[in-house]
C-alpha positions in Angstrom: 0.0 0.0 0.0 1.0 3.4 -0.9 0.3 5.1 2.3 0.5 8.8 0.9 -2.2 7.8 -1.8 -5.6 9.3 -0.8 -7.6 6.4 -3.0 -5.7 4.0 -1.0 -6.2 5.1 2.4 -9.9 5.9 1.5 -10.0 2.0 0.2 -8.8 1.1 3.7 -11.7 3.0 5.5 -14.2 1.7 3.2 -12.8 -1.9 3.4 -12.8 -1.4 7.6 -16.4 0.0 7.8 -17.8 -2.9 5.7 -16.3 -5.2 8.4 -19.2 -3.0 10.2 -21.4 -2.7 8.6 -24.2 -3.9 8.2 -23.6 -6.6 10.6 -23.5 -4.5 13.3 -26.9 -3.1 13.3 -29.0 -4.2 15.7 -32.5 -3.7 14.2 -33.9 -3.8 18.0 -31.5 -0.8 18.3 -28.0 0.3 18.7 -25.4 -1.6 17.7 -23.8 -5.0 18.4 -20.7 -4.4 20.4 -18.6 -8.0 20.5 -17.4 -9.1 17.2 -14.7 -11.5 16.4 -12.2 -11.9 14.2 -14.5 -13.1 11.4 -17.2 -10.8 12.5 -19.2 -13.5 14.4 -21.2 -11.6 16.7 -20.8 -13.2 20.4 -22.5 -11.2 22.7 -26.1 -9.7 21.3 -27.2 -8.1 25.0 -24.3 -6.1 26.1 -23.9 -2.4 25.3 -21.4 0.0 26.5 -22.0 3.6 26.2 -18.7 3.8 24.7 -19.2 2.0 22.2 -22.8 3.2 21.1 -21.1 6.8 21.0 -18.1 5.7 18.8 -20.8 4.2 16.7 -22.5 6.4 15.7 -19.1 8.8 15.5 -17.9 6.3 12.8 -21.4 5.8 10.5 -21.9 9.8 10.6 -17.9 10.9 9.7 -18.3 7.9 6.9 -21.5 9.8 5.3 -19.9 13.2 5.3 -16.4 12.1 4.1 -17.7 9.6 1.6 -21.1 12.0 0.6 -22.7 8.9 1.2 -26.5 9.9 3.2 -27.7 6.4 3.6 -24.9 6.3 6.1 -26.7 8.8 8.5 -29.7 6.4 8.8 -26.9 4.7 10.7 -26.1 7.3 12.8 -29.4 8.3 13.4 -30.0 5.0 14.8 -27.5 5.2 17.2 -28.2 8.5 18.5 -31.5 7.0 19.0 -30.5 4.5 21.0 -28.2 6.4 22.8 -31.5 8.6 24.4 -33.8 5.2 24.9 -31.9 3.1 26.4 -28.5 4.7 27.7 -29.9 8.2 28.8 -32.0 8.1 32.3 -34.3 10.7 32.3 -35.2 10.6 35.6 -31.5 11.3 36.7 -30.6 13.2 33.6 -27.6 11.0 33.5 -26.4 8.7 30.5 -26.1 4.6 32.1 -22.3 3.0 31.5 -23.6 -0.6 30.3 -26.9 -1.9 29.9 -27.9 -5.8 29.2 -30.7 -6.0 26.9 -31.6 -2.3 27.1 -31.6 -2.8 30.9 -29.6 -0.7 32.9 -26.7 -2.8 34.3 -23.9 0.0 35.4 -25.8 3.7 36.4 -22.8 5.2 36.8 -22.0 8.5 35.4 -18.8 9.0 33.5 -17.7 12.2 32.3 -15.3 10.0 29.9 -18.8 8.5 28.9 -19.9 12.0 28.3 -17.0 13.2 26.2 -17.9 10.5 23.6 -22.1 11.4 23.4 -21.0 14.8 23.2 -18.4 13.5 20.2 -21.5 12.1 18.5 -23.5 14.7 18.6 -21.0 17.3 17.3 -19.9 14.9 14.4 -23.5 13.9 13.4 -24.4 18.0 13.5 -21.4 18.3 10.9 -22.4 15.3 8.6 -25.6 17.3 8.2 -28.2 16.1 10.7 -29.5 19.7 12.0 -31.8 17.7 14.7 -28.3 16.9 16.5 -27.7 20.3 17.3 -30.1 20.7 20.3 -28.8 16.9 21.9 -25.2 18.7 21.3 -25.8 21.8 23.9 -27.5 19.6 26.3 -24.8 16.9 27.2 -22.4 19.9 26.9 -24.3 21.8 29.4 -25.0 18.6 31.4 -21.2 17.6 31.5 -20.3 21.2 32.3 -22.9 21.3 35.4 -22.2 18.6 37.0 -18.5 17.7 36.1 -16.5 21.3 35.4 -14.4 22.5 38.2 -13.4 26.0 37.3 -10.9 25.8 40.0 -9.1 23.5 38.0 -9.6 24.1 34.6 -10.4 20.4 34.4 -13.3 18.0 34.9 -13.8 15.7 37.3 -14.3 12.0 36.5 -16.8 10.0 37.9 -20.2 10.1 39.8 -23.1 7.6 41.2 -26.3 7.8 39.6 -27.6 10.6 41.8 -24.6 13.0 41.1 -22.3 12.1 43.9 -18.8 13.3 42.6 -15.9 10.4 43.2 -12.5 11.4 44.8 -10.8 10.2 41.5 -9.6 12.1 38.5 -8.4 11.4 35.5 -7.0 12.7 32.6 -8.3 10.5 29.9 -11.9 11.7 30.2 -10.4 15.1 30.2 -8.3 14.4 26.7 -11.2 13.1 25.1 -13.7 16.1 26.1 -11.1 18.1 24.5 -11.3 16.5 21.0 -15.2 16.5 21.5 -14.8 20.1 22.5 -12.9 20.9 18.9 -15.5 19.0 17.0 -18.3 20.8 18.7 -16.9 24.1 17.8 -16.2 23.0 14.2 -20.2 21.9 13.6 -21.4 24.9 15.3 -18.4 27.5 15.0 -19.4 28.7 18.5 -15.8 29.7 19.8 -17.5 28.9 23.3 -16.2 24.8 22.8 -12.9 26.2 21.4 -12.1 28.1 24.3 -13.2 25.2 26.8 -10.8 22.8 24.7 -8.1 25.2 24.9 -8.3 25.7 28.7 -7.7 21.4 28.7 -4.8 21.9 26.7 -2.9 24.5 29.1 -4.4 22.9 32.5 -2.7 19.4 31.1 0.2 20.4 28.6 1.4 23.9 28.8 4.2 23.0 31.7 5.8 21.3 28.1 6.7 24.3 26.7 8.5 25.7 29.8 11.7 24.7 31.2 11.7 21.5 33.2 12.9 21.7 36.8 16.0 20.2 38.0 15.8 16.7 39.2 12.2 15.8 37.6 12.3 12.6 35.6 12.7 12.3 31.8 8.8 11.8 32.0 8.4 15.2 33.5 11.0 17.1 31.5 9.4 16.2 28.5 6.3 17.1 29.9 4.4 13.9 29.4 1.4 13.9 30.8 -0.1 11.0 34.0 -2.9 10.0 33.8 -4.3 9.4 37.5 -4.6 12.2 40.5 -7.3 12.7 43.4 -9.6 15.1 44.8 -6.9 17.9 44.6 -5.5 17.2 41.0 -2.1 16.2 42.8 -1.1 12.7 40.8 -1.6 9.5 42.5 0.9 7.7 41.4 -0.1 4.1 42.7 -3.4 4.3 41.5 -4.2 0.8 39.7 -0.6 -0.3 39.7 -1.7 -3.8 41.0 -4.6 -3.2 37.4 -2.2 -1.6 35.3 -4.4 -3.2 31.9 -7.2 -1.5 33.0 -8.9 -0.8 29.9 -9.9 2.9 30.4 -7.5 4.0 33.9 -4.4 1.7 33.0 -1.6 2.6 35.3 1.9 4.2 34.0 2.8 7.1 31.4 0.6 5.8 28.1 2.5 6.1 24.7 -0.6 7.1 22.8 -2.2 9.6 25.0 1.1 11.4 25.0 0.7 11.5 21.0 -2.8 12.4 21.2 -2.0 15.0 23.2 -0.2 16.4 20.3 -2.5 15.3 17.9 -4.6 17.9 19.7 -2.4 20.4 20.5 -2.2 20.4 16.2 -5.8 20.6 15.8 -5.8 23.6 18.3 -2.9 25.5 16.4 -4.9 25.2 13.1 -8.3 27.3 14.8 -6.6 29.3 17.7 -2.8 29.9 17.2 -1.2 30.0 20.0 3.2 30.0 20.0 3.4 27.5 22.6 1.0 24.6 20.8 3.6 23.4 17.5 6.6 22.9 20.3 4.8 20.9 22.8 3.4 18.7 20.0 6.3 18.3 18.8 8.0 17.6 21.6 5.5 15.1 23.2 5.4 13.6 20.3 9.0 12.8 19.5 10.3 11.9 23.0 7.2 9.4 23.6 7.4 7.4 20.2 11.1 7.3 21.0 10.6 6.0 24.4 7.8 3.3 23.6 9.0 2.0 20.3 9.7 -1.7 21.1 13.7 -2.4 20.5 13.2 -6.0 19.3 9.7 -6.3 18.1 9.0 -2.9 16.8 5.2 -1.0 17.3 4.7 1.5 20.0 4.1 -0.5 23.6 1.2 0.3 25.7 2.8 1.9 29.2 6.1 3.3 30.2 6.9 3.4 34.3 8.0 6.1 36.1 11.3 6.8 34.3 10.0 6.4 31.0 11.2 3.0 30.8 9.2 -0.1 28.7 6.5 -1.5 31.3 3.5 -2.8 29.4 5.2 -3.9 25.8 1.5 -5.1 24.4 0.9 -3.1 21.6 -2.8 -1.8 21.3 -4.4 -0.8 17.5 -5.4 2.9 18.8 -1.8 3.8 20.0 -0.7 2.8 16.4 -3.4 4.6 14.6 -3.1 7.9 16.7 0.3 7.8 16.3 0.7 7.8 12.6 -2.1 10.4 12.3 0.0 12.7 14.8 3.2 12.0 13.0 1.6 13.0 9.2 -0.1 16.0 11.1 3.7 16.9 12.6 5.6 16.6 9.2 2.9 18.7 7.4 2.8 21.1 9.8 7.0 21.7 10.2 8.3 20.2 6.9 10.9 17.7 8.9 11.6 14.7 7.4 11.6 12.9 10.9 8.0 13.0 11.5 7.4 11.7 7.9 10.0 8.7 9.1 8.1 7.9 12.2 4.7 8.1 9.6 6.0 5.6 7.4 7.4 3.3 10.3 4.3 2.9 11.9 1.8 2.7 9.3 4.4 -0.5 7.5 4.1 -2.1 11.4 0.6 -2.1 11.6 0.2 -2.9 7.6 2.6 -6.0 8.8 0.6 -7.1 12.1 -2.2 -5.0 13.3 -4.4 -4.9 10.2 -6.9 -8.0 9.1 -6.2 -7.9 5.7 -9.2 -10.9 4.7 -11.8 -9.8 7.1 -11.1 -6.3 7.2 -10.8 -3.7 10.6 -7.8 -3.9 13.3 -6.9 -6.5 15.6 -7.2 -4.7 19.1 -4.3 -6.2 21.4 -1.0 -8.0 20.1 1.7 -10.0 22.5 5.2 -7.7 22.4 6.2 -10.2 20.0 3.1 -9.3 18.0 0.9 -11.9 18.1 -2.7 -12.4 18.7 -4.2 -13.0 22.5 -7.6 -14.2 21.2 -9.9 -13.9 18.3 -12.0 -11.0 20.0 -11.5 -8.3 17.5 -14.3 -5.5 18.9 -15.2 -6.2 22.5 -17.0 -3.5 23.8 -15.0 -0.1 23.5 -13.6 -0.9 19.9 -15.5 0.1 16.8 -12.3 1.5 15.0 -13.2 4.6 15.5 -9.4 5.8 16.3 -8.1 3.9 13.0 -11.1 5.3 10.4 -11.0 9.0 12.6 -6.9 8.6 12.0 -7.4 7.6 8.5 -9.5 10.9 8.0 -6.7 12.6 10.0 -4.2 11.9 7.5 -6.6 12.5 4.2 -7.0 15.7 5.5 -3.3 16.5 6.3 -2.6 15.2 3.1 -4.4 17.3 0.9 -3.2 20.2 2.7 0.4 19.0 1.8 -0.9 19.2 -1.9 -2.8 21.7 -2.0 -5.4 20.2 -4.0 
């Protein structure tokens, strides 16, 4: 594969979404959330809100970027489900899980959030006017009950009547802020855009400063950890006996450090700002450097304390994220590195991460890149980070071309 060809990285979307679609539809509602290798659907009752977000993210970015409507049907029928079954009016909160449209998990996840919000925003863009109003409401809701001006930050996690958790996290924090930027690009209300930008400095700006003497290499390249309490101060033993946890793993994460930087991009391109470009960079190069496997190659899943290999299982979306980041980077600033890392990670996961019969990504590989099981989607995974990087790098492409 040529992978600075637009046809062929469009012909790689199209070929992942039909492993989708239109086997995932559930005509009950939603989406079926645990396919296999072979898309053998093996569990019809579980739903994760997640997942039903990401869904309906992927069927709505597919209609706009392909001009294909029929598509929005899809994406209609997830945000349908998303308000029958996973919103709880009486709470005015959106359920975790549910097992055959039952509520199995009520709590309330601003992570969760961050992905309804996503689907909104992205289904306003593809054209469906009758998201907008569903787009200001879980904005307003995740700002009421989760924003802690304080803090510039939001806080994680609350019980089904509101009750705000001691824990806080940056993930759900990372991925309100590329909701944020999509909100403000289907509405152009520079209200989201500032919100996404006050993310960005609360969690990134120290980057662009100087480092203080006797930090780690960690913390002089700014990377960014991922768990802290009440008082934002990081927690630095938090899930270290569950460090695979699949949504508050413990340790410096390769591919939140690049998506960082994937977003600090996106920010540059609508609000300028001198410290933005640097920082990207700079999280960027010292974390793929850092987590690239020395024997095995792919970027590894966690790095400890010091920024040394601790989790060498390489995960699909730390692949994907990371190529879109590194095309982003050598558009941007003309080096030749970024373009390197680009074509080094796209030729590892056209080696081992990609299904090349049945189509989509395999989720987890061993270091030594092989499968653990034939579970290609359990809940979570809709390859919506390899189709959104795909579109990533289309887009940065074109800009390279000017066409």
């Amino acid at each position: 594969m040529d992978f600075y060809d637009i046809a062929s990285l469009e012909a790689h979307v199209r070929k992942t979404m039909a492993f989708y679609h239109p086997r995932a539809i559930d005509p009950h509602g939603g989406f079926f959330h645990y396919l296999r290798d072979d898309g053998e659907i093996y569990d019809r009752h579980h739903r994760h809100l997640v997942s039903s977000a990401r869904y309906v993210f992927t069927y709505a970015r597919y209609a706009e970027h392909f001009q294909q409507p029929e598509y929005l049907d899809g994406a209609r029928h997830g945000l349908e489900f998303l308000e029958r079954c996973h919103f709880q009016p009486d709470v005015q909160g959106y359920a975790w899980t549910l097992v055959d449209g039952r509520v199995e998990d009520d709590t309330n996840h601003c992570y969760g959030l961050a992905f309804v919000l996503l689907a909104y925003a992205t289904a306003l863009k593809a054209g469906m006017e009758e998201a907008r109003q569903g787009l200001y409401r879980v904005h307003e809701l995740q700002t009421s009950r989760f924003w802690e001006t304080q803090w510039q930050r939001y806080a994680d996690e609350a019980d089904r009547h509101w009750r705000v958790a001691d824990y806080r996290g940056q993930n759900a924090n990372m991925h309100s802020c590329e909701a944020l930027i999509a909100a403000y690009d289907a509405t152009g209300d520079r209200a989201f855009l500032e919100r996404a930008l006050q993310l960005a400095r609360a969690f990134c700006l120290k980057a662009a400063g100087q480092s203080a003497a006797g930090e780690s290499k960690p913390e002089q390249w700014g990377w960014v950890w991922e768990h802290y309490d009440r008082q934002w101060q990081p927690d630095l033993e938090f899930h270290r006996d569950n460090p695979r946890h699949l949504f508050r793993p413990w340790g410096y994460q390769v591919g939140h450090q690049t998506e960082w930087a994937k977003l600090l991009l996106q920010l540059e391109r609508r609000a300028p700002e001198a410290w933005l470009l640097p920082t990207a960079s700079q999280l960027f190069l010292s974390s793929v450097q850092a987590g690239w496997h020395p024997e095995h190659g792919g970027l590894v899943y966690g790095l400890d304390l010091e920024g040394n290999l601790f989790d060498g299982d390489k995960y699909f979306w730390v692949q994907a994220e990371s190529l879109a980041c590194a095309a982003m980077l050598g558009q941007r600033t003309g080096a030749p590195e970024f373009w390197q890392w680009y074509e080094r990670l796209w030729e590892f996961s056209w080696q081992h991460m990609i299904d090349h019969r049945h189509g989509a990504w395999y989720r987890i590989l061993t270091p030594d890149n092989r499968r653990y099981s034939d579970e290609k989607s359990p809940a979570g995974k809709v390859d919506y980070h390899t189709m959104g990087a795909c579109y990533d790098v289309i887009e940065t492409l074109r800009n390279v071309s000017g066409s």
